[in-house]
C-alpha positions as CSV (number, residue, x, y, z in Angstrom):
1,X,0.0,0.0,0.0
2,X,1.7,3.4,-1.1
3,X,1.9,5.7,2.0
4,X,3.0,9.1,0.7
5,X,-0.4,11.1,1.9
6,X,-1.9,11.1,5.8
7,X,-3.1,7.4,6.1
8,X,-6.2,7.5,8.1
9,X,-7.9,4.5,10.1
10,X,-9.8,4.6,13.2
11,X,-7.6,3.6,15.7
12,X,-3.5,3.6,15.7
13,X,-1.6,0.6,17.4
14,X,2.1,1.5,18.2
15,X,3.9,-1.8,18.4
16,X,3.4,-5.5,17.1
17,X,4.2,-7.1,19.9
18,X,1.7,-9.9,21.4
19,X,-0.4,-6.8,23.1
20,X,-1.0,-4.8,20.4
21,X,-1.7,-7.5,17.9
22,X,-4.3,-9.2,20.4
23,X,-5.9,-5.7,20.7
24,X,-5.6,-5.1,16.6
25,X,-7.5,-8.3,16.4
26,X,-10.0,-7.5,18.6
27,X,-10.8,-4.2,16.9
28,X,-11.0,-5.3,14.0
29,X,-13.8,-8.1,14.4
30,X,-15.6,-5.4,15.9
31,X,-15.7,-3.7,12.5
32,X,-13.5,-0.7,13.1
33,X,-10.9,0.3,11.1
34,X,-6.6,-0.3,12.4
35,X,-3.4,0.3,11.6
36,X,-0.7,-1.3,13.5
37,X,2.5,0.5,13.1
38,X,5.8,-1.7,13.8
39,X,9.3,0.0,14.1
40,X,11.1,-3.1,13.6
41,X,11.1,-5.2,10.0
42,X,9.7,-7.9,12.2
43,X,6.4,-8.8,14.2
44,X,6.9,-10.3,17.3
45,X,8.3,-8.0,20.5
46,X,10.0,-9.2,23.3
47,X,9.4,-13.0,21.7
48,X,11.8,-13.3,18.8
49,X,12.3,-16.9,17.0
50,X,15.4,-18.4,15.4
51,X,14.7,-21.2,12.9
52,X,18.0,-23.5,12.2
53,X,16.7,-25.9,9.8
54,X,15.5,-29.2,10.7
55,X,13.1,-28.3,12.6
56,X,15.1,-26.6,15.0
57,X,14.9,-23.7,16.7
58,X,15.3,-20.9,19.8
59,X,13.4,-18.8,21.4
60,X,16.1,-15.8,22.2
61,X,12.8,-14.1,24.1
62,X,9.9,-15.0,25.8
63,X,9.2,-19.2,25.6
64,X,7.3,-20.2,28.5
65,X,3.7,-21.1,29.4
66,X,2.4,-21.7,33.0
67,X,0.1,-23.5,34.8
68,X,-3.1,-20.8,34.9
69,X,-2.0,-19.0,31.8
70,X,-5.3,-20.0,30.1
71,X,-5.4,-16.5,27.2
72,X,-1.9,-17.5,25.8
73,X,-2.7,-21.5,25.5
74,X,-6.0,-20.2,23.9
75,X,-4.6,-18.1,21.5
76,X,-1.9,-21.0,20.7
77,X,-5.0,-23.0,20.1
78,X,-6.7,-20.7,17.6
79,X,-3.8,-20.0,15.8
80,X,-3.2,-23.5,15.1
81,X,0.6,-23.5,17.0
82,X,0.6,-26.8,19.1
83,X,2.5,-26.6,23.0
84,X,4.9,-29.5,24.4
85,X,6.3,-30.0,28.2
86,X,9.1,-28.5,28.8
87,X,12.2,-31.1,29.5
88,X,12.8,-31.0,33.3
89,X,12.9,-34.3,34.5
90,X,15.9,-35.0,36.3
91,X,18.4,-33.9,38.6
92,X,19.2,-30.1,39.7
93,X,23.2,-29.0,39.7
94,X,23.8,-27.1,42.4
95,X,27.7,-24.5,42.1
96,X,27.9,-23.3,45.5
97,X,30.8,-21.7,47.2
98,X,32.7,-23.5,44.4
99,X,31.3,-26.8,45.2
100,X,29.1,-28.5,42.7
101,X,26.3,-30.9,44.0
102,X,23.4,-32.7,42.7
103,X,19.8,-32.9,43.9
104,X,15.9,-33.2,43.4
105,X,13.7,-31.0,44.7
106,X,14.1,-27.2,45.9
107,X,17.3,-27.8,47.5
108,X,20.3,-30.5,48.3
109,X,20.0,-32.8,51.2
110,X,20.7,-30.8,54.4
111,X,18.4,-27.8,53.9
112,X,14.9,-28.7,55.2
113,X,15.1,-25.4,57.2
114,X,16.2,-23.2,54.7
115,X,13.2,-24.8,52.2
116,X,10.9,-24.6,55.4
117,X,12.0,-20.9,55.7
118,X,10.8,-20.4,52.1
119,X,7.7,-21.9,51.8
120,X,6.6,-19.9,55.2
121,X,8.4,-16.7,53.3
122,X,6.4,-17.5,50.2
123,X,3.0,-18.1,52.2
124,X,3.5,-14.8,53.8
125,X,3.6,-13.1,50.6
126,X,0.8,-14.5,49.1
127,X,-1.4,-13.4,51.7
128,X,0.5,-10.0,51.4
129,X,-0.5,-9.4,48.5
130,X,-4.2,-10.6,48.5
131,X,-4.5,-7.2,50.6
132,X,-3.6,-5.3,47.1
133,X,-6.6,-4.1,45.1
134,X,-6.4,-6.0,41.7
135,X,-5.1,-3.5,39.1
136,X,-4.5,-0.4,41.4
137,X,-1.6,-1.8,44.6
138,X,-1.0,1.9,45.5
139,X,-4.6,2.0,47.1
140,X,-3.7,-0.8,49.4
141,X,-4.1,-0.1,53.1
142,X,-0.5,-0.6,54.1
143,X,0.6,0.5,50.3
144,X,3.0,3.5,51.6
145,X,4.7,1.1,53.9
146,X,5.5,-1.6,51.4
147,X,6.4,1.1,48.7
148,X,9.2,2.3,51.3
149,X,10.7,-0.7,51.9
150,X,12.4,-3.3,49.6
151,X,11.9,-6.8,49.2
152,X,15.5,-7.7,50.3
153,X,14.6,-5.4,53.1
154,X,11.7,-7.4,54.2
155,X,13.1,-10.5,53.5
156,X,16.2,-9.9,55.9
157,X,14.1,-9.3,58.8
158,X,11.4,-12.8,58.2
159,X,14.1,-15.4,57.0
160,X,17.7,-16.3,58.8
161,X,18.8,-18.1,55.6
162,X,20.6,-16.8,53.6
163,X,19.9,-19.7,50.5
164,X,15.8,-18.9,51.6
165,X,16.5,-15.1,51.1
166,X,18.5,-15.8,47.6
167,X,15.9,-18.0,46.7
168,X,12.2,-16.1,47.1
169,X,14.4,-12.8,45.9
170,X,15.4,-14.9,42.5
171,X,12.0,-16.1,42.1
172,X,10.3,-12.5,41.6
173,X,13.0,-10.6,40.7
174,X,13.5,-13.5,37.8
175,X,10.9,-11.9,35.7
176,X,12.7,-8.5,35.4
177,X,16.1,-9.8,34.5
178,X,18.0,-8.6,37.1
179,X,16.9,-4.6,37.4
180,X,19.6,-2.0,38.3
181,X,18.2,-1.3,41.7
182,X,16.5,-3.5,44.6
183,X,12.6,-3.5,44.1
184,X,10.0,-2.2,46.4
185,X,8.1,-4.9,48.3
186,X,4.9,-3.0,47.1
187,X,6.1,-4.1,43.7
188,X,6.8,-7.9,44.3
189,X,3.6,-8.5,46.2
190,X,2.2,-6.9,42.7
191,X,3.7,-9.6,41.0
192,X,2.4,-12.0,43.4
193,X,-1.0,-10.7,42.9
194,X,-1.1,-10.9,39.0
195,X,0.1,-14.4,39.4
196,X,3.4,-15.5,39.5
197,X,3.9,-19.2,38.9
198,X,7.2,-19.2,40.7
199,X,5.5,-18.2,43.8
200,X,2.3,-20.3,43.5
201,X,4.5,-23.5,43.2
202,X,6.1,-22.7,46.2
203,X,2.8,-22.6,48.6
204,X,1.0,-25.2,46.2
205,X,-0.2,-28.3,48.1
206,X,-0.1,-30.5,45.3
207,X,1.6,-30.4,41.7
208,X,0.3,-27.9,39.9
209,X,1.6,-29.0,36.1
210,X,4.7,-28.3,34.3
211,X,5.7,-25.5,31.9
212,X,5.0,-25.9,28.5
213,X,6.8,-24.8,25.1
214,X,5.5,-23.8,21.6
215,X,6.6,-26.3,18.9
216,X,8.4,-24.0,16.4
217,X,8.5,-21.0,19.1
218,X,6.9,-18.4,20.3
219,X,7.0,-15.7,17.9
220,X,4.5,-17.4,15.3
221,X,2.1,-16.3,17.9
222,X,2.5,-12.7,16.8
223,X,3.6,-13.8,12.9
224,X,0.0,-15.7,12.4
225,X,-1.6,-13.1,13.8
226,X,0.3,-10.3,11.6
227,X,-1.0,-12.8,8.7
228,X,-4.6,-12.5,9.2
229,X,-4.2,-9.0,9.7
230,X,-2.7,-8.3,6.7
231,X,-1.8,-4.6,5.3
232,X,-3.2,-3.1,8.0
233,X,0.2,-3.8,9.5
234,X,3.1,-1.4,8.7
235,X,6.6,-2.8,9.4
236,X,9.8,-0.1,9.3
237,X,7.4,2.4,10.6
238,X,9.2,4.2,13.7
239,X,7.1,6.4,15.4
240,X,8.9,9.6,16.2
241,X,5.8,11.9,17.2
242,X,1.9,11.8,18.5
243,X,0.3,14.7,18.1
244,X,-2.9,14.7,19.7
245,X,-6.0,16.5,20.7
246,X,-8.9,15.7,23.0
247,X,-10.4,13.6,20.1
248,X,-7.5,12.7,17.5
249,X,-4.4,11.5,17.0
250,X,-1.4,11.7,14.3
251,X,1.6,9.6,14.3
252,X,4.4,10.7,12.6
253,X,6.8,7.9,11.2
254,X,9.9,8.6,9.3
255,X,8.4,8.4,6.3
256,X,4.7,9.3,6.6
257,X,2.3,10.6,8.7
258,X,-1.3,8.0,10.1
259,X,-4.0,9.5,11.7
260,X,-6.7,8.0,13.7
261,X,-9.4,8.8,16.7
262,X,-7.6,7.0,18.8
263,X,-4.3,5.5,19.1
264,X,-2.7,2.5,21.6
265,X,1.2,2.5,22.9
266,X,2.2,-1.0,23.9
267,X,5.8,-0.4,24.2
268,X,7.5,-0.8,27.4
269,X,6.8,2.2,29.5
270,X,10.8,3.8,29.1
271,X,10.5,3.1,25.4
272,X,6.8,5.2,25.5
273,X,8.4,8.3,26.7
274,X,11.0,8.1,24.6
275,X,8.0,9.4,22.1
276,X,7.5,13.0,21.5
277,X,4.5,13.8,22.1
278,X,2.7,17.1,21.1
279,X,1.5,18.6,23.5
280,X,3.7,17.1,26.2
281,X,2.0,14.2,28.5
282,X,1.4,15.3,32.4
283,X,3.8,15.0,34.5
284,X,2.9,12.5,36.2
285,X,2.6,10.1,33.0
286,X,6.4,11.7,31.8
287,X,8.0,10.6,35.1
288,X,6.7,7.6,35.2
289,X,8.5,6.6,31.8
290,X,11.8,7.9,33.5
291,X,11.4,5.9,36.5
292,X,11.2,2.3,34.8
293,X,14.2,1.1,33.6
294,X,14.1,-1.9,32.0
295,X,16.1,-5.2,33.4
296,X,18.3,-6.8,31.2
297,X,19.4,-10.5,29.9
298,X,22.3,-12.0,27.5
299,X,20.1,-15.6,26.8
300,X,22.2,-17.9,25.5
301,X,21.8,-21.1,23.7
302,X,24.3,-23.5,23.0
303,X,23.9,-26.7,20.9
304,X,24.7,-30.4,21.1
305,X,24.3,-33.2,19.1
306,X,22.4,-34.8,21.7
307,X,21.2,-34.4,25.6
308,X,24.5,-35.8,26.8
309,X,23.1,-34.1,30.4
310,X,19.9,-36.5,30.4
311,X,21.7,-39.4,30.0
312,X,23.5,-38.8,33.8
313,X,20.5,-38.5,35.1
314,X,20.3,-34.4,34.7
315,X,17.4,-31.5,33.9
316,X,19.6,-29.4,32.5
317,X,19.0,-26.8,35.1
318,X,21.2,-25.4,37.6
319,X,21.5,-22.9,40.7
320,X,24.7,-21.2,40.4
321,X,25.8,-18.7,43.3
322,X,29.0,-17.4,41.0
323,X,30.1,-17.0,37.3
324,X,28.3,-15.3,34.5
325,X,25.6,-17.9,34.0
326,X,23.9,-19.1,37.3
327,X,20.4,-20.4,35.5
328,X,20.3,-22.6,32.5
329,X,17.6,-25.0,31.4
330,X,16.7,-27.5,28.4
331,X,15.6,-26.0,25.6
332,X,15.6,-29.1,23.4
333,X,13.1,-29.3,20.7
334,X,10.0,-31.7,21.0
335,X,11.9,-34.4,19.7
336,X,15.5,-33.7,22.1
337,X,17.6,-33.6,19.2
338,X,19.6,-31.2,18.7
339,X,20.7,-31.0,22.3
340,X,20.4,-27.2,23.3
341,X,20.8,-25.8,26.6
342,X,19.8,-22.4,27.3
343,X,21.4,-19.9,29.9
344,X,20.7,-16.6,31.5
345,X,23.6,-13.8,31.7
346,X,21.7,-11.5,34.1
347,X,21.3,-8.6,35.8
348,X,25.3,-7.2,36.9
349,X,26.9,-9.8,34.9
350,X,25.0,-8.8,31.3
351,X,26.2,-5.4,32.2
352,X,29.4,-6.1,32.5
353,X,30.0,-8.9,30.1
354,X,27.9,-7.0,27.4
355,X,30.9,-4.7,27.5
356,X,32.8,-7.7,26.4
357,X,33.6,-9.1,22.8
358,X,31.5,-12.3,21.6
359,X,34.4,-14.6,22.4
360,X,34.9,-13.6,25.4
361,X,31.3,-13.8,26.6
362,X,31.4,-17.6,24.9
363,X,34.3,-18.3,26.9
364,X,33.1,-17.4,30.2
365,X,29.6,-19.3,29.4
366,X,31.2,-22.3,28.4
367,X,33.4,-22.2,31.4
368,X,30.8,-21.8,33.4
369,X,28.9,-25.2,31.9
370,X,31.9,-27.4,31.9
371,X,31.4,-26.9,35.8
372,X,27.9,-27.7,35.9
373,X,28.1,-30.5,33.2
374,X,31.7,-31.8,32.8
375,X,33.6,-31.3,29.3
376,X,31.1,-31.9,26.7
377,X,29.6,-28.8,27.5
378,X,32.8,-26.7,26.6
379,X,32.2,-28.4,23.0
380,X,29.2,-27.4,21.9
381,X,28.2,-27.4,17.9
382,X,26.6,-23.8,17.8
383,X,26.8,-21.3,20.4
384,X,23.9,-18.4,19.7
385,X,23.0,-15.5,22.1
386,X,21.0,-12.0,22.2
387,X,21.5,-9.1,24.5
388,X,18.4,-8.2,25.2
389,X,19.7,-4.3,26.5
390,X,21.7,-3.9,23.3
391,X,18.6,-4.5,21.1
392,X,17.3,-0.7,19.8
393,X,14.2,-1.9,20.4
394,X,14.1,-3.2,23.7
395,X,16.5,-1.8,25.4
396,X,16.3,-4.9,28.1
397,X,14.1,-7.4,29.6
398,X,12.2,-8.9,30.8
399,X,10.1,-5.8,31.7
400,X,10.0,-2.4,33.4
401,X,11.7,-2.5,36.6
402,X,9.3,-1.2,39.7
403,X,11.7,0.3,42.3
404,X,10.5,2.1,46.1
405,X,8.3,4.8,45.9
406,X,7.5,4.4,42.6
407,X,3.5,2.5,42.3
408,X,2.5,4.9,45.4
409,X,3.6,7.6,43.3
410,X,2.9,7.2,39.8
411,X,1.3,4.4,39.6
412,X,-2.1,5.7,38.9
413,X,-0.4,6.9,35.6
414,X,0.2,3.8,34.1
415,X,-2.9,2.3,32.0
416,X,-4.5,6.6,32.6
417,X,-5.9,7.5,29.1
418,X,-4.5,10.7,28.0
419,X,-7.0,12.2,25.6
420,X,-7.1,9.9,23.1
421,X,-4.1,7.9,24.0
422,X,-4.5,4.3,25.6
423,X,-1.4,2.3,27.0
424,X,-1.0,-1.3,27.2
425,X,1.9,-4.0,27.0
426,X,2.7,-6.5,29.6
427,X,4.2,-4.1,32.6
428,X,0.4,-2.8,32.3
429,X,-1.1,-6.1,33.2
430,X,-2.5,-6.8,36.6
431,X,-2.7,-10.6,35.3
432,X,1.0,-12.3,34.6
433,X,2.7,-8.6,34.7
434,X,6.1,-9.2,33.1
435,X,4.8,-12.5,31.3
436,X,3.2,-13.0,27.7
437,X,0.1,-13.6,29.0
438,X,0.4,-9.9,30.4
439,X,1.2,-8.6,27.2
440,X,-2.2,-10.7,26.1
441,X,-4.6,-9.7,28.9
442,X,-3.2,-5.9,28.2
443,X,-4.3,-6.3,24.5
444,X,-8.1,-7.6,25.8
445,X,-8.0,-5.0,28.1
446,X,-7.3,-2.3,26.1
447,X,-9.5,-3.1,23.1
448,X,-12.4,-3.1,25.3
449,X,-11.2,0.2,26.7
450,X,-11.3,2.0,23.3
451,X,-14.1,-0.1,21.9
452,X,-16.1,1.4,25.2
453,X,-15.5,5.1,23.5
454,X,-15.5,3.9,19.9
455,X,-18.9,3.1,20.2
456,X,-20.4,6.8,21.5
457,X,-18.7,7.9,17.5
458,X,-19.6,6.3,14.4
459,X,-16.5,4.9,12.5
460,X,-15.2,6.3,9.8
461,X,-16.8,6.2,6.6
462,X,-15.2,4.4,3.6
463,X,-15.0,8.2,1.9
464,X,-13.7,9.5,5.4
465,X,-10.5,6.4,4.7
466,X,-10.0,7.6,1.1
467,X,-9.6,11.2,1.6
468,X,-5.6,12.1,2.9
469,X,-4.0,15.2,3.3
470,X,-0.3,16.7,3.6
């Protein structure tokens, strides 16, 4: 479609991610008219799919489904993309204080306090956070309190352990990536509250079902979708400036200019104010984009020509207290051939080591695996990785990073229309925030949302989508 006049539609959707694609989809079986406007050549976000032939492939983003995550498996399901357990029978490895161990279960032999300590931790946290209003934590009674504090703080003063502490901080700070600053406690019992899996294994009496995988990845979630949708999506289109008023919007790409009665940003809230916007957003909405820096992961994938781990009796996932890669998992295909173990550089260490050439970050990775593994690690066929900070269009992951002070203050600014602008994307979520069925429920939420004011307006006529100006 030539784009050299104002294209006009009635509503804009910045960002193809799995939020504003579920919303695009929603609008447009309503009947209204959308264009979805993509600053990458791709579809796909913060999920992003590498196909090695064979029938191989990697998910360098967002892979996992959990028990409860009922919109993603649905959408899976309509789409036609089939899901497969995840490969976690098996043995744990365990690199503590330079000592590597094996086990099963949360811990090695000799720990029952420290696992004790956890799942008391973890109960108290849950309960926590069933005092936080759903969608809106800084009305909570005690919500000043928690905001002050941070979850290391609180943890300190419930758990003597040390390996407890480590482990209830990894499990919700897991989802950002390792941030740049401790958390508020207002902001992990937030998490709690919109579901986290880690958590709910943790205080669930009985087994709750294990993590599942999409056969041939996650990003045909968004790529399927971006099919049916056809040219209504415009890839290569950066977004440089909203203009708006009380009752339209123009988007102004690099190369042409969309207008629209309404318009949705899904990207991550530091990537949103990085928009110009004309006029300028309250305050309130502005600071909040400066106050959420995003997290940040190296993932990593190395390949073997089979699961040399399984056959000594290994999951392929390990709890590291030193090195540059202290999580790892298998990431085999359905069929476990290729091999492929996948590992996490977070937090400090993707920091530092992003810093680093290639060959040095493979080194230190595949140092780090001959310790968990043995030598057949340090051999691997292909070694693959993305820095998730370095990408222009992320700038990090997992998500926006929620630090103290920060929900009591601004909070309320978060999913605020502003005129006609709507925000969505999976830190907006109060279901799976930092997840993909975040990103999902965001794109449901926010279509009703505009499909509420839509519907006080006629659409726009087929005339009133002809007619362009300069």
């Amino acid at each position: 479609m030539a784009r050299t006049d104002v294209d006009r539609a009635d509503v804009l959707i910045i960002g193809a991610g799995l939020a504003g694609l579920t919303a695009a989809r929603a609008l447009v079986a309503a009947g209204f008219d959308v264009r979805i406007l993509e600053a990458q050549n791709r579809v796909g976000g913060r999920t992003f799919t590498a196909h090695l032939g064979g029938g191989t492939f990697v998910d360098h983003g967002g892979q996992w489904v959990s028990p409860g995550q009922h919109r993603v498996a649905s959408l899976a399901e309509q789409l036609g993309v089939s899901l497969f357990p995840s490969w976690d029978s098996g043995l744990t490895v365990s690199w503590k204080q330079g000592q590597r161990s094996t086990y099963a279960g949360m811990f090695p032999p000799g720990h029952a306090d420290a696992e004790a300590q956890v799942r008391a931790g973890a109960r108290a946290l849950v309960d926590l956070a069933q005092t936080l209003p759903e969608g809106r934590p800084w009305d909570a009674p005690d919500a000043a309190a928690f905001d002050a504090q941070t979850l290391q703080q609180w943890l300190a003063t419930r758990l003597s352990s040390p390996l407890a502490e480590a482990t209830l901080l990894r499990s919700l700070q897991g989802v950002f990536g390792g941030g740049p600053g401790d958390f508020s406690l207002l902001s992990a019992l937030a998490i709690v509250r919109s579901g986290a899996h880690e958590i709910t294994r943790l205080v669930a009496t009985e087994e709750i079902g294990p993590e599942r995988r999409f056969v041939g990845g996650a990003q045909q979630l968004c790529e399927r979708m971006a099919s049916e949708l056809g040219d209504r999506l415009v890839l290569d289109a950066f977004v440089t400036t909203l203009d708006w008023t009380a009752t339209e919007v123009s988007a102004i790409t690099l190369q042409h200019r969309f207008r629209a009665r309404r318009a949705v940003v899904t990207l991550a809230p530091t990537l949103a104010g990085r928009i110009r916007y004309r006029p300028s957003l309250p305050a309130a909405r502005d600071h909040l984009t400066q106050r959420t820096p995003m997290g940040w992961v190296i993932k990593v994938h190395c390949l073997y020509p089979r699961r040399f781990w399984a056959e000594d009796g290994l999951s392929g996932k390990v709890s590291s207290d030193a090195g540059a890669m202290r999580a790892t998992a298998d990431n085999s295909p359905p069929g476990g051939t290729p091999g492929i173990l996948v590992g996490f550089i977070e937090g400090e260490a993707a920091r530092t080591l992003s810093a680093a050439s290639r060959d040095d970050r493979r080194r230190a990775v595949l140092a780090d695996l001959g310790r968990y593994f043995g030598p057949e690690a340090t051999r691997p066929e292909a070694y693959l990785e993305h820095s998730w900070g370095d990408d222009a269009f992320a700038r990090g992951a997992y998500g926006g990073f929620w630090m103290t002070g920060l929900w009591t203050a601004y909070g309320h600014a978060l999913t605020t229309p502003i005129g006609p602008l709507h925000w969505a994307g999976t830190e907006t979520s109060p279901e799976w925030n930092g997840k993909l069925e975040g990103a999902i429920a965001s794109g449901v939420r926010v279509a009703e949302a505009v499909l509420a004011e839509l519907r006080g307006a006629p659409a726009l006529t087929a005339r009133e989508r002809s007619q362009s100006s300069r």
